[in-house]
C-alpha positions as CSV (number, residue, x, y, z in Angstrom):
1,X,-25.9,-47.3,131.1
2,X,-24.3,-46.2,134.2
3,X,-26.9,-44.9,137.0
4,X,-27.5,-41.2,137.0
5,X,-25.1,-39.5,139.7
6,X,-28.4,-36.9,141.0
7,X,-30.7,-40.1,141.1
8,X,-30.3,-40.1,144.7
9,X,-30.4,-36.5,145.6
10,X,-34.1,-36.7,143.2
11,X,-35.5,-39.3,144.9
12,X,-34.7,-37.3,148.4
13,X,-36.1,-33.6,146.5
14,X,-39.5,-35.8,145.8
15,X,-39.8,-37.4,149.3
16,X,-39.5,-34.2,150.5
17,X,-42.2,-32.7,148.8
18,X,-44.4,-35.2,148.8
19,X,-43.8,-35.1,152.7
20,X,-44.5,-31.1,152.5
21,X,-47.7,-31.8,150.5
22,X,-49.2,-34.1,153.1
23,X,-48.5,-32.3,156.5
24,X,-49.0,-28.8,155.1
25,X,-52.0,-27.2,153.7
26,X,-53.9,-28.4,151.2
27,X,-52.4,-27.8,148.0
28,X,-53.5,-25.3,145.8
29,X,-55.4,-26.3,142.4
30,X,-52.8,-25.2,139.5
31,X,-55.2,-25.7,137.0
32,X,-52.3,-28.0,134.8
33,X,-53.9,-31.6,133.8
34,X,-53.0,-33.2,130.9
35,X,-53.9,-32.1,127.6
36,X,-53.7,-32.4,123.8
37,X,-52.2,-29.7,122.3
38,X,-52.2,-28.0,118.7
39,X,-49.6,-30.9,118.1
40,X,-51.9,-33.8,118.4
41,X,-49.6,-34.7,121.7
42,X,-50.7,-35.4,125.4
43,X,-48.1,-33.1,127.4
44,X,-47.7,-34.9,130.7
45,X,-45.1,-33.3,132.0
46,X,-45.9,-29.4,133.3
47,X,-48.8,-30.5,135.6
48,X,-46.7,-28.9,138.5
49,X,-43.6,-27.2,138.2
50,X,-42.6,-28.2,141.4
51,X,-42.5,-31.5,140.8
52,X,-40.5,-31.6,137.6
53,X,-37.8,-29.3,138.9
54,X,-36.6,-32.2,141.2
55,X,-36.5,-34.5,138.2
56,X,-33.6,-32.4,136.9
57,X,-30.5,-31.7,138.1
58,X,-29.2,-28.6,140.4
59,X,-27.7,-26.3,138.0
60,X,-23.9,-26.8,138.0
61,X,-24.1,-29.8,140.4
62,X,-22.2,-31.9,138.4
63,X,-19.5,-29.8,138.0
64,X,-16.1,-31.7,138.9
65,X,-13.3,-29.0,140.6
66,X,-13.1,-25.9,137.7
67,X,-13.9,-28.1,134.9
68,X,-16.7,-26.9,132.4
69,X,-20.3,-28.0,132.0
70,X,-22.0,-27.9,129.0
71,X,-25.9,-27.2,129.9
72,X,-28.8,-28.5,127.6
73,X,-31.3,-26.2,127.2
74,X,-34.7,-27.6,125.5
75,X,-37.6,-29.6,125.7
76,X,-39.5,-33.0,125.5
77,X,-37.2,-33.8,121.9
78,X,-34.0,-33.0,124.2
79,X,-35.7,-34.5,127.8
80,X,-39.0,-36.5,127.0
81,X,-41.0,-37.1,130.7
82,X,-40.7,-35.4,134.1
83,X,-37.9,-38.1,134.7
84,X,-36.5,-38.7,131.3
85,X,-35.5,-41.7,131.4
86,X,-37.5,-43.6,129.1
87,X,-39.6,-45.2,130.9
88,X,-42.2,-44.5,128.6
89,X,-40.5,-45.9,125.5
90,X,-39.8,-42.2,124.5
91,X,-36.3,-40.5,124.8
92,X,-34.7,-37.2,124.3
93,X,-31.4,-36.8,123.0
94,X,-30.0,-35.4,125.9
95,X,-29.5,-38.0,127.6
96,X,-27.4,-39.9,125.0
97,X,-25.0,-36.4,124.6
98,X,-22.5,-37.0,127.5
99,X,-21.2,-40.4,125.1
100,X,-19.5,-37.8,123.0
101,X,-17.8,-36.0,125.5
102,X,-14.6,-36.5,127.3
103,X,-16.1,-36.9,130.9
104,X,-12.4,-35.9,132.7
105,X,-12.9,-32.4,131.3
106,X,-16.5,-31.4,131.1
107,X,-19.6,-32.9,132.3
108,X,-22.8,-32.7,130.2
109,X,-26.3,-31.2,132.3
110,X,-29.6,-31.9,130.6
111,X,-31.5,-28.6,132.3
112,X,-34.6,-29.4,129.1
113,X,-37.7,-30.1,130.0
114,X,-40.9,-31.6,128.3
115,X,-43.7,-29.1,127.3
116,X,-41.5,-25.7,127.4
117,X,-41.4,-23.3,124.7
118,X,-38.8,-20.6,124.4
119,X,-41.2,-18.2,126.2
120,X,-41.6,-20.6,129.5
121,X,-38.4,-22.3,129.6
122,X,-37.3,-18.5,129.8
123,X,-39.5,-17.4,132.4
124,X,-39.8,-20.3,134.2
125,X,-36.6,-22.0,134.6
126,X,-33.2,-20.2,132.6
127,X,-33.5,-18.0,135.8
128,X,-32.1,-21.3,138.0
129,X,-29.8,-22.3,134.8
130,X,-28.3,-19.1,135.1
131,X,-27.3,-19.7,138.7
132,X,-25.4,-22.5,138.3
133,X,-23.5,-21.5,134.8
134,X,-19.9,-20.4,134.7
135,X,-17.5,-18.8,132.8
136,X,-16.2,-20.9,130.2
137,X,-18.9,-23.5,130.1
138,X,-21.2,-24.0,127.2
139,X,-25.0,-23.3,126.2
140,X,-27.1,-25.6,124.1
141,X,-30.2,-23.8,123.4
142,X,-33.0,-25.8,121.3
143,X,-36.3,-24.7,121.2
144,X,-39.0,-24.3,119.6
145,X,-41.9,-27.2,119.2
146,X,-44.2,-26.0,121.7
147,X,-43.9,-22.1,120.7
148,X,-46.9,-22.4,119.2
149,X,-50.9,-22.4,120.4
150,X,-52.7,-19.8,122.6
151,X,-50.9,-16.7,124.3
152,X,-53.0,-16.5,127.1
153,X,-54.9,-19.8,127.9
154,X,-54.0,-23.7,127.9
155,X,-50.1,-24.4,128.3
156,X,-49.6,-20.3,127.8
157,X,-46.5,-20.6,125.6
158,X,-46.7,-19.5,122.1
159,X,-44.5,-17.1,121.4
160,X,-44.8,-14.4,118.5
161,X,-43.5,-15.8,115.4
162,X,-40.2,-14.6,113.8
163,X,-37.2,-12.9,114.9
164,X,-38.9,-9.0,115.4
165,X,-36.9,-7.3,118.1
166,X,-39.6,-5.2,118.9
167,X,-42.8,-6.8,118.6
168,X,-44.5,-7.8,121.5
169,X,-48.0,-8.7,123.1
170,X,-49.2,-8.2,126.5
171,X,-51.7,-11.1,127.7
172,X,-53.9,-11.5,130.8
173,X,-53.0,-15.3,131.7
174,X,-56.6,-17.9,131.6
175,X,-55.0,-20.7,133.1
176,X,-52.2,-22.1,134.9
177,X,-49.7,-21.6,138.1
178,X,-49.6,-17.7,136.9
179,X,-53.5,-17.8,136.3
180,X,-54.6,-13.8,136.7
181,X,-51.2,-12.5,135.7
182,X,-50.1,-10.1,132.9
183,X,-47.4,-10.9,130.7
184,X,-45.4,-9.2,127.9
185,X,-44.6,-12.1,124.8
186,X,-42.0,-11.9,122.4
187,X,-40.8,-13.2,119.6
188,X,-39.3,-16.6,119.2
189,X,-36.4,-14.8,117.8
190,X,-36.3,-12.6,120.4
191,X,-36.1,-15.0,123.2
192,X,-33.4,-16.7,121.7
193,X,-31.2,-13.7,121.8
194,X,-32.2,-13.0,125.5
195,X,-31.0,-16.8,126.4
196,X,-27.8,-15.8,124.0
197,X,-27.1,-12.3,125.5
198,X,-27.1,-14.0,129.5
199,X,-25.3,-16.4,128.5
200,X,-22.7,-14.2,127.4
201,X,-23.0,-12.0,130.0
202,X,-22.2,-14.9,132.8
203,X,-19.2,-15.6,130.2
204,X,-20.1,-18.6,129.0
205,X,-20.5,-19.6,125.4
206,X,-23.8,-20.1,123.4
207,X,-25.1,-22.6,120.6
208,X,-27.9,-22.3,119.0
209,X,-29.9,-25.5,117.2
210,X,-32.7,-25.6,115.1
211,X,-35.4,-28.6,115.8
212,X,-35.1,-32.2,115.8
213,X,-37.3,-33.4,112.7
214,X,-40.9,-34.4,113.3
215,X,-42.6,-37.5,110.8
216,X,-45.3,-37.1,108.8
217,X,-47.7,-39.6,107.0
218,X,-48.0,-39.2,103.4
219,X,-49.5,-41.8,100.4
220,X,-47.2,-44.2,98.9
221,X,-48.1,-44.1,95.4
222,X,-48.9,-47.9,93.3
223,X,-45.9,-48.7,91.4
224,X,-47.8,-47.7,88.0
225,X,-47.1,-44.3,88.9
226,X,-43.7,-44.6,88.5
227,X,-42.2,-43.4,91.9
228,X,-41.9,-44.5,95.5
229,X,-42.4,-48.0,93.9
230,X,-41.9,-50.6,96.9
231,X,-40.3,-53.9,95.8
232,X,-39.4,-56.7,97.7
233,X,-37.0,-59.6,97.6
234,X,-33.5,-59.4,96.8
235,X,-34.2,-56.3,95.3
236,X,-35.8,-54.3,97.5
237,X,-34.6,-50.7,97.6
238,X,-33.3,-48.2,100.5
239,X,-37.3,-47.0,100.3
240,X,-39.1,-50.5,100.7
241,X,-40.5,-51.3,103.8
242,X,-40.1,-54.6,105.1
243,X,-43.3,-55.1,106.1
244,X,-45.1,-54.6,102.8
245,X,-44.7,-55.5,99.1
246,X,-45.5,-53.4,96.0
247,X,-48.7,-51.4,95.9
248,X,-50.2,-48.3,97.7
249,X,-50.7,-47.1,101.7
250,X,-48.9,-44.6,103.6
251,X,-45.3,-44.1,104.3
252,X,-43.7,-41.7,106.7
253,X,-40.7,-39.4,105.9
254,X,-39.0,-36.5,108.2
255,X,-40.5,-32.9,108.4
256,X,-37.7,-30.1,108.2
257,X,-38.1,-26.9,109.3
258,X,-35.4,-24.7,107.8
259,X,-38.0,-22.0,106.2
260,X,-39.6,-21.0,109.9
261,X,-37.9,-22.3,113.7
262,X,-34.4,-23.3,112.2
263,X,-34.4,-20.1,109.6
264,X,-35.1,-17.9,112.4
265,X,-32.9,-19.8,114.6
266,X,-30.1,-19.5,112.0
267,X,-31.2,-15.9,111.7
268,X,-30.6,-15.0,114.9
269,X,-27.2,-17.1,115.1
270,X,-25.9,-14.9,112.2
271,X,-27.1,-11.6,113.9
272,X,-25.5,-12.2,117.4
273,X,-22.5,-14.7,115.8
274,X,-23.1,-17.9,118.0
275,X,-22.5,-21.0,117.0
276,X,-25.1,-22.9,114.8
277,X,-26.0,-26.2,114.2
278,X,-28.9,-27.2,111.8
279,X,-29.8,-30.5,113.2
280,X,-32.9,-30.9,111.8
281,X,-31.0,-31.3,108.8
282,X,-28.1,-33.6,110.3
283,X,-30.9,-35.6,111.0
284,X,-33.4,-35.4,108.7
285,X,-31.1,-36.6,106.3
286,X,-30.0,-39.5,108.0
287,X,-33.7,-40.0,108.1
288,X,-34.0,-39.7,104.2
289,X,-31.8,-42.9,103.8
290,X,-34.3,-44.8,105.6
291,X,-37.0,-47.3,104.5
292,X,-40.3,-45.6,105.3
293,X,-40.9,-48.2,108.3
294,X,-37.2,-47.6,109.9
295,X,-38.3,-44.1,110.0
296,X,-41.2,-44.9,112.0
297,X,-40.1,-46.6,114.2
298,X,-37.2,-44.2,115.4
299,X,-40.5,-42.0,116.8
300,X,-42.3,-43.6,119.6
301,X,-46.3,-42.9,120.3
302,X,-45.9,-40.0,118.4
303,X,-44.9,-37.6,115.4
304,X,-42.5,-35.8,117.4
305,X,-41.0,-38.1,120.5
306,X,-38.2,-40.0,120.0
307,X,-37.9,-43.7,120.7
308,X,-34.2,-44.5,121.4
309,X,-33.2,-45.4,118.2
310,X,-34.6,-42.1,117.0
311,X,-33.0,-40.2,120.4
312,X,-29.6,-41.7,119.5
313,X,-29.6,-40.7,116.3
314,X,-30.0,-37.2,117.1
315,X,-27.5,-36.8,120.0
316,X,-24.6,-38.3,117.7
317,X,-26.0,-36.1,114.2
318,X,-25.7,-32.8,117.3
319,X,-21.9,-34.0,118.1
320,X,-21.5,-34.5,114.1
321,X,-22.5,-30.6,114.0
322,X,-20.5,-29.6,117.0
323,X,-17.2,-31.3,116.1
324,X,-17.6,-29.7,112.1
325,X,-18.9,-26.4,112.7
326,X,-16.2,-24.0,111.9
327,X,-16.4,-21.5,114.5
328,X,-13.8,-20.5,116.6
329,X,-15.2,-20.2,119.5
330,X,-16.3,-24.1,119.7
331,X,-12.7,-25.3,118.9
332,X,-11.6,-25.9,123.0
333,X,-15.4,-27.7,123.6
334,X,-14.2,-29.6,120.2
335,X,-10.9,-30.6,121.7
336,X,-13.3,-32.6,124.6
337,X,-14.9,-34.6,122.4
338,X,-14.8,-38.2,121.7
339,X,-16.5,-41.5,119.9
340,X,-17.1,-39.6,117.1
341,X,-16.1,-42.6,115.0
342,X,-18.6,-45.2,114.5
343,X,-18.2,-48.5,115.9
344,X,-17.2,-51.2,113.6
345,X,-16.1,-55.0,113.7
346,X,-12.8,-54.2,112.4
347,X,-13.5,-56.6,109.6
348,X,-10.3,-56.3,107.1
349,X,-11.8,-55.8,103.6
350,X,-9.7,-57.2,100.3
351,X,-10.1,-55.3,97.3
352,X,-12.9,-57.1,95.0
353,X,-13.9,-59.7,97.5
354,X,-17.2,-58.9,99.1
355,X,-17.8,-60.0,102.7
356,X,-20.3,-61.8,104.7
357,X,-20.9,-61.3,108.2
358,X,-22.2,-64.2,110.6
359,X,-24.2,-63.3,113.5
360,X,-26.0,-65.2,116.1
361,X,-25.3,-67.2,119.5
362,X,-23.2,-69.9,120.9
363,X,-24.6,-72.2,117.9
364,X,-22.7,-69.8,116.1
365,X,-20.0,-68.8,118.0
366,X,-18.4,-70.5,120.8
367,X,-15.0,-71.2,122.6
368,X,-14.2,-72.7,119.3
369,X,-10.1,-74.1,120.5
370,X,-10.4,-77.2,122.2
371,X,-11.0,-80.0,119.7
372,X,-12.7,-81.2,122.6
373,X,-14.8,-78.9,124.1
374,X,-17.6,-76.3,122.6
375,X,-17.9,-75.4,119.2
376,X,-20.3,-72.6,117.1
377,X,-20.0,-73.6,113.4
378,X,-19.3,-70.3,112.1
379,X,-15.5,-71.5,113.3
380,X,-15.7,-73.6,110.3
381,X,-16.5,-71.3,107.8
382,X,-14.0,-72.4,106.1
383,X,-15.1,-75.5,105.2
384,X,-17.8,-73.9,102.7
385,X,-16.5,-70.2,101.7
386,X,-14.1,-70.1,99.2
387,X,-11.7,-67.4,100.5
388,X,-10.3,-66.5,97.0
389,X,-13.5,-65.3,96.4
390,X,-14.8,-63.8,99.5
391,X,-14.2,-62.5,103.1
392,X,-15.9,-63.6,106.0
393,X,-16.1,-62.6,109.8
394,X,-17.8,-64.6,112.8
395,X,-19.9,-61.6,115.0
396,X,-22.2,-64.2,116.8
397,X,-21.6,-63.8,120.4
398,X,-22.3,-66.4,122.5
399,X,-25.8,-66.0,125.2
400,X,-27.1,-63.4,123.1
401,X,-31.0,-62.7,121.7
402,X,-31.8,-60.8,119.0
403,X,-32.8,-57.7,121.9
404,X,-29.6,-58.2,123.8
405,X,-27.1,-58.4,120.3
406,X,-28.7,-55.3,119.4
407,X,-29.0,-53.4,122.9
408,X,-25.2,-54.2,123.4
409,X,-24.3,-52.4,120.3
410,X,-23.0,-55.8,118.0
411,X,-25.5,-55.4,115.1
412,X,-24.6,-51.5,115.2
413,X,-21.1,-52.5,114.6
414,X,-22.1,-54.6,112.0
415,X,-24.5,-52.1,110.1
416,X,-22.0,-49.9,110.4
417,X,-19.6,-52.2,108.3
418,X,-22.5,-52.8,105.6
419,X,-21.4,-52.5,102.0
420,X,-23.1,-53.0,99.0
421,X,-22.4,-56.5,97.7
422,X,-22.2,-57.8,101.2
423,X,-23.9,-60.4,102.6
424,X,-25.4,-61.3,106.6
425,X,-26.3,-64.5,108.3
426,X,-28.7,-64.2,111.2
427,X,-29.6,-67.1,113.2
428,X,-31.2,-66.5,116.4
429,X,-33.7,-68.2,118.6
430,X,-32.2,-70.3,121.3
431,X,-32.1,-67.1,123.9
432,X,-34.7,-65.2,122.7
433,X,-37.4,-67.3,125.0
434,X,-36.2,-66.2,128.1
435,X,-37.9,-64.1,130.6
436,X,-38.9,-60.0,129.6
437,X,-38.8,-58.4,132.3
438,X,-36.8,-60.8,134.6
439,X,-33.8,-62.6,134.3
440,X,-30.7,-62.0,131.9
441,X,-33.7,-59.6,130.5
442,X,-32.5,-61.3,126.7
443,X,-36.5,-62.5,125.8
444,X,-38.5,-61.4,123.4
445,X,-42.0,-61.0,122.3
446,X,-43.1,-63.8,121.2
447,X,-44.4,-64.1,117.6
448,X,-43.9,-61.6,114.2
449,X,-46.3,-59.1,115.3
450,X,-45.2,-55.3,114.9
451,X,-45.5,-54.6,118.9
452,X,-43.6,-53.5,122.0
453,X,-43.6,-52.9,125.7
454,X,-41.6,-51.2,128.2
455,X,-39.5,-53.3,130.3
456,X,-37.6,-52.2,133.3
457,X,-34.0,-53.7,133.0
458,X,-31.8,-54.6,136.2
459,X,-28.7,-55.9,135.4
460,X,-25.8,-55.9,138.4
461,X,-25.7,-52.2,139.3
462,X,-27.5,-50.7,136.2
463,X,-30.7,-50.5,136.2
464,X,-32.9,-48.4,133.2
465,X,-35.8,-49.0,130.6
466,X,-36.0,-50.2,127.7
467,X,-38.5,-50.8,124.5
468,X,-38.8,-54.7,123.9
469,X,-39.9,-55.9,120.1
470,X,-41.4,-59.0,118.7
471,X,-38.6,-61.8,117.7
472,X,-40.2,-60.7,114.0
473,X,-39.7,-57.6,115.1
474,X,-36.0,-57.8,115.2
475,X,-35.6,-59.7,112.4
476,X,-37.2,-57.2,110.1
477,X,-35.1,-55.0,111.1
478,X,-32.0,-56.3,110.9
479,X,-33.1,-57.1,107.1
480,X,-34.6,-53.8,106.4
481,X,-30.6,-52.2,108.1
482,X,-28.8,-54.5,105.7
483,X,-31.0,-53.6,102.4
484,X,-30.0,-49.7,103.4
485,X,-26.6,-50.1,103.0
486,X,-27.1,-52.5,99.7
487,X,-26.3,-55.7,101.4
488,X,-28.4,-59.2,100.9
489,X,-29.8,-60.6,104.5
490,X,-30.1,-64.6,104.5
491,X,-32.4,-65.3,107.9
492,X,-31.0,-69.0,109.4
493,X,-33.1,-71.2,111.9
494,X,-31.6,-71.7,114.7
495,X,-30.0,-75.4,115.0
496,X,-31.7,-78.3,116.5
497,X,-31.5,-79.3,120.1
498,X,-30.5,-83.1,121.0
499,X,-33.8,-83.7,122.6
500,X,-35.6,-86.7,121.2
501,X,-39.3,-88.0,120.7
502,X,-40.8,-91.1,118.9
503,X,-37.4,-91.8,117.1
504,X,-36.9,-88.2,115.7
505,X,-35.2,-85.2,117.3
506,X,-36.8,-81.7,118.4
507,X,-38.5,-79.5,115.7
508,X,-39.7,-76.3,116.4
509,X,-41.8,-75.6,113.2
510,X,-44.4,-74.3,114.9
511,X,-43.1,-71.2,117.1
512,X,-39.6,-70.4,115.6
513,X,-39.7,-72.1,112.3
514,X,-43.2,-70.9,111.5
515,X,-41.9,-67.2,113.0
516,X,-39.2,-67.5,110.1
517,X,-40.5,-68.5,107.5
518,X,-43.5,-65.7,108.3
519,X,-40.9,-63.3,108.0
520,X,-39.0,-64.4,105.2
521,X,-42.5,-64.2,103.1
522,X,-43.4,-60.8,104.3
523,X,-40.2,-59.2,103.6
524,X,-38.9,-61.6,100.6
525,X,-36.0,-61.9,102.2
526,X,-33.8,-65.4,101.9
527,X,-34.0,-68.4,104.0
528,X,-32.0,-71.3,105.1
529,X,-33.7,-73.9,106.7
530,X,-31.0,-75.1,109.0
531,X,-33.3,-76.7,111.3
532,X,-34.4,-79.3,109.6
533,X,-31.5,-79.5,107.3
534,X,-29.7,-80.7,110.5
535,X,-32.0,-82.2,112.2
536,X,-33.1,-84.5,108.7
537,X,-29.4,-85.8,108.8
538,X,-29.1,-86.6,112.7
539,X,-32.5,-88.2,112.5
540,X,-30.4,-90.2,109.8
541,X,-27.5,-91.0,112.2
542,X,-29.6,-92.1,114.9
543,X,-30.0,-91.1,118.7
544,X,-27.3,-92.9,119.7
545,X,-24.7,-91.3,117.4
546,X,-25.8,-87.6,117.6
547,X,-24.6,-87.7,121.3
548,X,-21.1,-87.6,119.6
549,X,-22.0,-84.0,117.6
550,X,-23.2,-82.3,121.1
551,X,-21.0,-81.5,123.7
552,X,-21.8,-80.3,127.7
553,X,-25.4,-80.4,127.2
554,X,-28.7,-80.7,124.4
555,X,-27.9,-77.0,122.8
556,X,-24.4,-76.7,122.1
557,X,-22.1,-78.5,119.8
558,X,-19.0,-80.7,119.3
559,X,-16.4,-80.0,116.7
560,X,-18.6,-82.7,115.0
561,X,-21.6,-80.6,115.5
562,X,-20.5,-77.4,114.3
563,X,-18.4,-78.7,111.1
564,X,-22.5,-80.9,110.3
565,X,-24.1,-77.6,111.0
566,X,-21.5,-75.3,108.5
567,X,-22.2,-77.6,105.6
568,X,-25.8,-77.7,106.5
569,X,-25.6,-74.0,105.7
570,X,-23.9,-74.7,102.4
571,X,-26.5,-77.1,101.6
572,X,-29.1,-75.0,102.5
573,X,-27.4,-71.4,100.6
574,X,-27.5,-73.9,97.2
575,X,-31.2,-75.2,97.7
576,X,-32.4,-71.7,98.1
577,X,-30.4,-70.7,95.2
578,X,-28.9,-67.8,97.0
579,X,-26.1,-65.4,95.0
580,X,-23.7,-66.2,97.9
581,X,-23.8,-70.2,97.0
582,X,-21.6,-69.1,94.2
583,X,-19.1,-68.5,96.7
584,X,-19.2,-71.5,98.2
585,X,-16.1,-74.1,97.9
């Protein structure tokens, strides 16, 4: 992630009133402090308006010569936190929507803020949108989650529900920066045509979108009932989770919203002919592919705030709607986007051969052309995989964890490859004990557990937030992503280091290989027990002789090494009595 251009010019905004705040007067009492509302979620964020405006950008500011900007207009779900940036593990989609657009012809401003309704992100803040919107730029408008509550006391920002064009309420305000004042409310429906109409009237071009789907906790039934049965094993469904086996609990799936904020949203799109794009639906149904657990975990804290994953997801299904909705006045905003393909591994597919996809480290992966130098043994795949029978491709990337292969976008690539049939080797483990929070930032959580913690990454010049996971963590998911698409995960221990004690070489059954084999049990999921495999036969060979099957240091291989290591793996498939030893040589 490249460092937000306003970071600078924010930082300087706060400084500066932080400076006002301690040589001036004594600051007033707004009567904002943190609070659950009728959501069952502790706003943060509209404790002083003052202070969040500086989080956001000056309208238009990023503007570059006469190109457009394409403003975001929303709330927590589009910009979670006063600086939305994460850096409490949730995320708004906003800030992922400028990967879709072509950045030489229109820049993307996130104007949402956390907390807003339609009613207070109208009264409170369009006014300094407006200022800095153009002709021919472009209006996202997605609102809705807080429009509900009191009129006149807490937050102050329900609006009147429905599209009515003339109802309205006047209210005496109870609390807040307007305490005292009198206020005419409207209806949801009829601020969205307000934001709509000025829009238009500055000659710029609306969108309307209805909500980003909320979760909601519901019962699994026992499999004697017949339905929402939850295997697991090879045959664990696209509903399993992968931390439980058959029998009752609770299960999460996505909330839509089409019969009240996206119908009236839709309503109102139809009415005034703007642009619409039902991405509660993109999304939720995304969401319905999803293992109950994936689901959950693409929320963070909460029902309704996204973690990244979950962020992500709705910034490319928003892009989806943008670049298929049929209306003509989106076509030159169309003609700026890009990345609307997924990213893949290029794998080439043959017709009837199914293929299995290696990922891990160096062990895996290495410079793999000097006969002399390093060596990963999925280079010698070919010593074990029949390739009349089936297609394989090496993803491992060498200095990678299980965090850093998925924060750099290689297991996406490879998920996104997934067919049924298909088969993935993970072996990880010699990079995932580095440091959290310091460092190549590539460690883990030590253990299975189902936790996390926000770390602050600094890498070079980048520097951002980001929710680490349990090494168990990862590996679940990686094995609940592969039974989605229909494809069998085979977990692999990572390979021995050529460190030796009392005649024997390293074993790590007791952090990595008890971590494993914790998670192959909980989930059912395959295992090949390449750690000891290996490390029985070089035990065999003797200390002396292994030297010849490591090269440049105790971790990494020799040609030797990595050939030992590939038919440990075939031995190991066979043991096990995997489906893809029939496809061995």
């Amino acid at each position: 992630m490249k460092k937000n251009r306003f970071e600078g010019l924010r930082s300087t905004l706060s400084a500066l009133l932080l400076l006002a705040g301690a040589t001036g007067a004594q600051a007033q009492d707004t009567g904002y402090s943190p609070m659950e509302d009728v959501n069952k979620v502790v706003d943060l964020t509209l404790d002083s308006l003052e202070k969040v405006k500086t989080a956001r950008p000056v309208a238009g500011s990023s503007r570059v010569g006469d190109h457009p900007v394409l403003f975001l207009v929303g709330n927590s779900t589009m910009r979670t936190g006063t600086k939305g940036n994460g850096d409490n593990g949730q995320w708004g989609w906003g800030f992922f929507a400028h990967h879709y657009f072509d950045a030489n012809r229109i820049t993307v401003e996130n104007q949402a803020l956390g907390g807003t309704s339609s009613r207070t992100f109208y009264r409170q803040l369009w006014p300094d949108v407006k200022a800095g919107i153009r002709p021919g730029d472009y209006v996202i408008i997605e609102l809705g989650h807080n429009d509900n509550g009191p009129f006149d006391s807490g937050r102050c920002r329900a609006t009147i529900r429905g599209i009515s064009s003339t109802d309205s309420l006047v209210v005496t305000l109870k609390e807040g920066p307007h305490k005292g004042e009198t206020e005419t409310v409207y209806s949801y429906g009829e601020y969205l045509r307000r934001f709509v109409r000025e829009t238009r009237a500055l000659g710029a071009h609306p969108i309307l979108m209805s909500l980003t789907p909320r979760k909601k906790e519901q019962p699994t039934p026992s499999p004697s009932q017949g339905r929402g049965e939850q295997t697991s094993g090879r045959q664990a469904g696209k509903n399993s989770s992968p931390q439980r086996g058959a029998g009752g609990g609770l299960s999460w799936q996505p909330v839509r919203v089409a019969d009240n904020f996206g119908g009236w949203a839709r309503q109102v799109a139809e009415e005034l002919n703007v642009p619409f794009i039902d991405l509660n639906e993109l999304s939720a149904s995304k969401y319905d592919q999803m293992s109950s657990w994936k689901l959950n975990y693409h929320f963070y804290l909460d029902n309704i705030h996204t973690s990244k994953f979950g962020a992500e997801l709705n910034a490319r299904s928003a892009a989806e709607g943008l670049a298929a909705c049929q209306h003509s006045e989106l076509k030159p905003l169309q003609a700026m986007m890009v990345n609307l393909a997924l990213p893949t591994t290029g794998v080439k597919r043959e017709k009837g051969k199914p293929v299995v996809f290696i990922t891990g480290d160096s062990t895996v992966k290495n410079t793999d052309r000097d006969s002399t130098g390093m060596w990963g043994w999925g280079s010698q795949a070919a010593r074990i995989f029949d390739a009349d029978k089936i297609t394989w491709i090496n993803c491992a990337q060498a200095g990678r964890s299980l965090r850093t292969y998925l924060r750099e976008g290689r297991w996406e690539k490879v998920y996104n490859d997934l067919q049924a049939g298909d088969y993935v080797l993970i072996q990880f483990g010699h990079n995932d004990i580095g440091e959290l929070h310091r460092g190549k930032h590539r460690g883990d959580i030590p253990g299975v557990a189902d936790t996390s913690c926000v770390s602050r990454v600094v890498l070079k010049d980048e520097a951002y937030n980001e929710v680490v996971y349990s090494f168990g963590w990862y590996l679940r998911k990686m094995i609940d992503d592969c039974r989605q698409k229909g494809a069998t995960p085979i977990i692999v221990s990572l390979t021995p280091r050529n460190e030796w004690q009392d005649g024997r070489i390293e074993r790590r059954n007791d952090t990595y290989g008890q971590w494993y084999r914790a998670v192959a049990e909980e989930t059912g999921c395959d295992f090949v027990d390449l750690h000891n495999i290996t490390a029985d036969a070089l035990d065999g060979i003797g200390q002396d002789a292994t030297r010849a099957y490591y090269n440049n240091d105790h971790t990494h291989t020799s040609l030797y090494g990595a050939q030992l290591n590939a038919i440990g793996i075939a031995i190991g498939l066979r043991r096990i009595g995997s489906p893809l030893a029939k496809y061995l040589k």
